[in-house]
Structures are given as structure tokens and as C-alpha cells.
C-alpha positions in Angstrom: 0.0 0.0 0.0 1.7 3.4 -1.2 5.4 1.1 -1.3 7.1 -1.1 -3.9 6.5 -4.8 -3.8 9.2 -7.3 -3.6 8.4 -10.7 -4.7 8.8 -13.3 -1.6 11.6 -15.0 -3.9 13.8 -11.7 -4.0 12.4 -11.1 -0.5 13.9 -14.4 0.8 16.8 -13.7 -1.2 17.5 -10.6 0.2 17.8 -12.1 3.7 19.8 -14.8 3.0 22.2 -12.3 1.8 22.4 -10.2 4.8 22.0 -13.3 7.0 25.2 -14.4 4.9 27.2 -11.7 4.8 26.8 -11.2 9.1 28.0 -14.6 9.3 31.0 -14.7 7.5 31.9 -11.3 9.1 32.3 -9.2 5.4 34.3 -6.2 5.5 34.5 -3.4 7.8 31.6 -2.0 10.2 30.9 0.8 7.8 30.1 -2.1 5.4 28.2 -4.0 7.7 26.0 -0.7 8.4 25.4 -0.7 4.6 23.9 -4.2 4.4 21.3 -3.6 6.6 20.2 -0.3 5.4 19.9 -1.6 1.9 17.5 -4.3 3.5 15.4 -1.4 5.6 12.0 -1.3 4.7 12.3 -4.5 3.0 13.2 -7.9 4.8 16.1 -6.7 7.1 14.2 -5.9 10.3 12.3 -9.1 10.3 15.9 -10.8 9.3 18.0 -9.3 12.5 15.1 -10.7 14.4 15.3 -13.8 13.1 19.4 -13.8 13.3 18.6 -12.9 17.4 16.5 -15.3 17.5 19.0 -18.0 16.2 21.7 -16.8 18.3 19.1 -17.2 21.4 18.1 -20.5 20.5 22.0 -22.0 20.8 22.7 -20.2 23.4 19.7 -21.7 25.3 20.7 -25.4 23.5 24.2 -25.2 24.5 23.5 -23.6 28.5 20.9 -26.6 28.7 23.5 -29.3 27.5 25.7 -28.5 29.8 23.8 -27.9 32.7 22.0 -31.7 32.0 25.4 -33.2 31.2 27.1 -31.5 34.6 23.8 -32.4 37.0 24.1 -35.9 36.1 25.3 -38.3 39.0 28.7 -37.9 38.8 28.8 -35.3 36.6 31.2 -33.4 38.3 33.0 -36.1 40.4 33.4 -38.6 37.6 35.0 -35.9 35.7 39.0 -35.1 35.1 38.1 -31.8 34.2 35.4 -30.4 36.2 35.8 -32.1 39.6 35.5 -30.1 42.2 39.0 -30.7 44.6 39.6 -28.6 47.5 41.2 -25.0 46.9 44.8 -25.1 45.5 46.4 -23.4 48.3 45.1 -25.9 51.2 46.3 -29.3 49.1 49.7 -29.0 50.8 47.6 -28.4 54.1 45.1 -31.6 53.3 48.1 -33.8 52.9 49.1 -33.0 56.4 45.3 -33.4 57.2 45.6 -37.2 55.5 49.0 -38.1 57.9 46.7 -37.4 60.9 44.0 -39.9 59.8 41.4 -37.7 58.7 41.5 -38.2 54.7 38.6 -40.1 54.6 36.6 -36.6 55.8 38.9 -34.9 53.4 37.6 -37.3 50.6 33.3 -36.7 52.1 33.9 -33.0 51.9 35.2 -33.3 47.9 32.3 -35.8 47.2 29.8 -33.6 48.8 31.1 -30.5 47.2 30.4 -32.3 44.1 27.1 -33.3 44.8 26.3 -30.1 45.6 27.3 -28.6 42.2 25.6 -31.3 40.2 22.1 -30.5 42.5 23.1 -27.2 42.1 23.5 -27.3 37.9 19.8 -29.1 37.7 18.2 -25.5 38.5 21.0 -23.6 37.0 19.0 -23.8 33.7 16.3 -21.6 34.0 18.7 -18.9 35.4 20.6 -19.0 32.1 17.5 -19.0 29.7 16.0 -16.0 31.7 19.6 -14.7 30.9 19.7 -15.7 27.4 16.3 -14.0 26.6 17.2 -10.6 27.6 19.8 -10.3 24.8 19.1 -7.5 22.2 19.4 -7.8 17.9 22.8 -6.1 18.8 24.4 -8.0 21.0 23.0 -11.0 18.5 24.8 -9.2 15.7 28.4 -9.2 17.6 28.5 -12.8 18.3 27.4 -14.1 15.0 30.5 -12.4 13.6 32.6 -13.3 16.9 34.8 -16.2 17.8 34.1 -20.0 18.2 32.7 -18.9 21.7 31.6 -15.6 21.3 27.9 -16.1 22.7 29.5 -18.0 26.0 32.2 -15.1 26.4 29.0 -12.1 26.2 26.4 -14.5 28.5 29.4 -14.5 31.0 30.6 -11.1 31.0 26.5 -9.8 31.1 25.4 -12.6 33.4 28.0 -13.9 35.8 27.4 -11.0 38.5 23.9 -11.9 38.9 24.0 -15.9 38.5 26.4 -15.6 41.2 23.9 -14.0 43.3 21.0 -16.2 41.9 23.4 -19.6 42.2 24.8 -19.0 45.7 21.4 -20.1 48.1 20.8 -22.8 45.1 24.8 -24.1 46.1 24.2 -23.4 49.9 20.6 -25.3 50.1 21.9 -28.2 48.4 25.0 -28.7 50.4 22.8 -28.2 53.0 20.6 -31.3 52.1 23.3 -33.4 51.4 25.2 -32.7 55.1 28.1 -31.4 53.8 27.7 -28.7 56.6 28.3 -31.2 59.4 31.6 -33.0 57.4 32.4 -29.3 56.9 32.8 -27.8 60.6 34.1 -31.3 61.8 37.2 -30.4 59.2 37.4 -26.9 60.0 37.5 -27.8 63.8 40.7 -30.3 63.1 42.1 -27.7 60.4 42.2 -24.5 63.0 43.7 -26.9 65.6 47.1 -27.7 63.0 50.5 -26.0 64.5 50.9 -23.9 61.2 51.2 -20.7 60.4 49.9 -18.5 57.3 47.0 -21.1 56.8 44.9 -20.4 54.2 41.1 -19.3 54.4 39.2 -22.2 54.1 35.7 -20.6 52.3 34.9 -23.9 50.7 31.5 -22.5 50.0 32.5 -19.4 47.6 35.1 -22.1 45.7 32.0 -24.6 45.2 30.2 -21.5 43.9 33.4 -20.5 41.6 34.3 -24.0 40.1 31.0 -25.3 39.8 30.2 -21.4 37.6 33.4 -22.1 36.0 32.7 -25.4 34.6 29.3 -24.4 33.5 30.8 -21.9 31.1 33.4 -23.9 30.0 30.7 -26.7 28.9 28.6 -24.0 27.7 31.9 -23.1 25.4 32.3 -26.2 24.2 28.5 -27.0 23.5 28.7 -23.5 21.6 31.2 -24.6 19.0 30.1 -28.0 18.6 26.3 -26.3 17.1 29.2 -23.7 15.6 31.0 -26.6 13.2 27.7 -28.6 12.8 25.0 -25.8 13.2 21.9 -28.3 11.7 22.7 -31.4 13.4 23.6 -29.7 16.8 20.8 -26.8 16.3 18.4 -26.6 14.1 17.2 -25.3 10.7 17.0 -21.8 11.7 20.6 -22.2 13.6 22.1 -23.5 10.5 20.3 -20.6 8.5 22.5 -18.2 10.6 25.9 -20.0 11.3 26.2 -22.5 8.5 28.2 -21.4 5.5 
């Protein structure tokens, strides 16, 4: 009414060309501004939707992955990467712990730790889709022409200060549950009563909260450039649409 028609054919076309050309990251931001304003008025506003909408849907593919993979049984303490050990600068400290008999409680408070992060990762999901859907066309934009783990790097930097906050209670209420509280003081009790000096703080509940965070993201990397390299058979049609080549 009042404007030119397109046919759907050079419609579609259209947005598979801009769609394209954001994906393979062409030329400088200048000519990135130019690609979309040819498409104004035509398909390009309903095709940055669609691109955000792509970008949401892996981010909210790979985030679940990894929270299901991590909240298995043993998805943390079966794991040589992501097991949760106790802080780096009390190992030396544990080992004396273990020559006064006590590394079976040393072992109970690392499998409880675990536990709790795998209880914990089971309700981590809907934190990171209620993260994932707050993302604007922009910030869909950047990490189409980003790296292989662009989307994980912007959800982190946006969302780790409040998932923190969100993820602490869930950590605290399931290590609560699981009675690594009582395992907990009965170590801290025997730790404070060592003849050392310089002991490190023994906050097992912030390192939980940090390793069980970090090896979220890191799965949440990796999911993201596994639907990356095989965008249709690790996303979907409208995934592919956007990341495929």
C-alpha cells in the first residue's frame, strides 16, 4: 500500500544475503551498516530478528547441554576436568590433614562438594534461559560475527554477577541437604587446631560457587562450538540458517 512490492523469492533472497554476509563477518563496520540499510524497509528488520532469535536459540541449546550433562550423578566427580578438589592453596595443608587420619573426611567433603554442584546445575538452567532471553538484535549481531565462543564469552561477561547471586542459596541449600555442613565444621575444627602458620582461608562455599560457575561456562563453550561446526545437526534449521556457510 503506497510502497514497492518485492516478490517473496527476492524477499527471501534478500535475507539470506544479509544473513550471509553477518555470518562470514564481510568487511569493515561501515560495510556492515550498509547491508542492513539496503535491506530497511524491505526484509532486514524481520531478518535481525530472526538472526537474534537464532543466536538465542544455541545459546539456550548449548547452556541446557551443559547444565544436563554437569547435573548428572557424577557429573562433576566422575569428571577429570570439572571435579570439584579442594582450593589449591590448602592441598599441601590436606596432605598434612591425611598423615593425621582424617582423609577419609577430606575425601566426604570433595564428594559432597560435588554433589552439591551437580544438584546445584539441575536448577541452574532456567537462570541461564531467563539470561539468554534478555539479549538485544545487537548484541546477537556481535556474536554471530565473533569467535568460536563468542555467545558463552557475552552471556558470562552480562550474566555472571547476577548468577552468582542467583546460584549461591541454590549451592548453599543443596550442600545443605546433602550434610556437607556437618563434614564441613568437623574439618574446619581439626584444620584451625594444625601448629601452622599462614593457613589459608578455608571458604569452601565461595570455591564450590566458583568451580561449579566455571565449569558451567566452559561446557557452555564447548556446546557452543560444537552447534558452531555442525550448526543443523547440533541446532536446528534456523541455527544452521545463521551459522552455516
Amino acid at each position: 500500500m503506497g510502497g514497492v512490492q518485492i516478490p517473496r523469492r527476492a524477499r527471501a533472497t534478500l535475507a539470506a544475503g544479509v544473513a550471509l554476509a553477518v555470518t562470514l563477518g564481510l568487511g569493515a563496520c561501515a560495510e556492515m551498516s550498509q547491508i542492513l540499510e539496503a535491506s530497511a524497509g524491505t526484509a532486514g528488520t524481520s531478518n535481525q530478528s530472526a538472526l537474534a532469535r537464532a543466536v538465542k536459540e544455541s545459546l539456550e541449546l548449548g547452556s541446557t547441554r551443559a547444565a544436563d550433562m554437569l547435573s548428572k550423578t557424577g557429573g562433576y566427580q566422575n569428571s577429570s576436568i570439572y571435579r570439584i578438589r579442594l582450593p589449591e592453596p590448602v592441598q599441601p595443608i590436606a596432605s598434612r590433614l591425611r598423615q593425621f587420619g582424617l582423609g577419609g573426611q577430606i575425601d566426604q567433603i570433595e564428594k559432597l562438594m560435588n554433589q552439591g554442584a551437580e544438584r546445584a546445575a539441575l536448577e541452574a538452567k532456567g537462570i541461564f534461559i531467563d539470561a539468554v532471553r534478555n539479549m538485544t538484535v545487537a548484541d546477537a549481531m556481535g556474536i554471530v560475527r565473533g569467535n568460536d565462543t563468542a555467545a558463552t564469552a557475552y552471556f558470562r561477561q552480562n550474566t555472571e554477577s547476577q548468577l552468582r547471586q542467583k546460584y549461591l542459596p541454590i549451592i548453599q541449600n543443596n550442600l545443605r541437604q546433602i550434610g556437607f555442613y556437618n563434614q564441613y565444621q568437623q574439618l574446619l575444627t581439626a584444620y584451625k587446631q594444625l601448629p601452622l602458620t599462614n593457613k589459608p582461608d578455608l571458604d569452601l562455599e565461595q570455591h564450590v560457587l566458583t568451580q561449579s560457575l566455571n565449569a558451567l561456562f566452559t561446557q557452555v563453550g564447548e556446546e557452543e562450538k560444537a552447534i558452531r561446526k555442525d550448526p543443523l545437526g547440533r541446532g536446528s534449521s534456523a541455527i544452521a540458517a545463521v551459522f552455516g556457510r
